[in-house]
N, C-alpha and C positions, 0 to 999 in steps of 0.2 A: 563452525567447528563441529559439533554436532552431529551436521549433515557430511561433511568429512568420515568421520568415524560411523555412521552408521554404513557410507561406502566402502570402507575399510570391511567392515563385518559383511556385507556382499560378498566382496572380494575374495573374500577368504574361503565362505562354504559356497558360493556359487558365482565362478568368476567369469563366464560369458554373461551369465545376466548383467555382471556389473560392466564387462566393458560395453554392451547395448544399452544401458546406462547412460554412461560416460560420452556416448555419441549418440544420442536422444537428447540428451540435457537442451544444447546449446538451439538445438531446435524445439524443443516446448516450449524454451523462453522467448525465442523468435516468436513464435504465434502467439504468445500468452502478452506481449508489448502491447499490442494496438488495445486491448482490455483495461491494460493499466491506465495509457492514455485515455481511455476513455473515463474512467472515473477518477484521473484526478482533474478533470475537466468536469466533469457533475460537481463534485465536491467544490471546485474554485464556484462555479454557478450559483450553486447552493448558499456557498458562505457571503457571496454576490448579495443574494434575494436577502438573505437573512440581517445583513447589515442594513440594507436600504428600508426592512420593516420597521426596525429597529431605530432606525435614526430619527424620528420625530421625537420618541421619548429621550434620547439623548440630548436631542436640542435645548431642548426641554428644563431638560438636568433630572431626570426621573435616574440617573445611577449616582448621582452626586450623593454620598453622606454627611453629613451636618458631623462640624469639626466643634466640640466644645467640651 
């Protein structure tokens, strides 16, 4: 919404820059996709590594709290 209304206020005092804008958009997010997929693919990895470090002390029960 926001980002709506800050186009709006483009618009208004400079309206070729907003429609170069408006037809730019759809292409920076095309190029900007493979980026994305890239780190939410680090990130799966990451949370990957960090569970399997993790998991002896969980076998373990090093997160268990004593109920009493």
């Amino acid at each position: 919404m926001l980002t709506f209304l800050l186009w709006l206020i483009l618009a208004v005092l400079a309206w070729p820059l907003a429609v170069v804008a408006l037809l730019l958009y759809p292409l920076l997010w095309l190029l900007a996709l493979p980026f994305r997929l890239v780190g939410i693919s680090l990130q799966a990895v990451l949370d990957l590594v960090g569970a399997v470090i993790r998991l002896p002390a969980r076998l373990l029960g090093a997160g268990k709290r004593s109920r009493g």
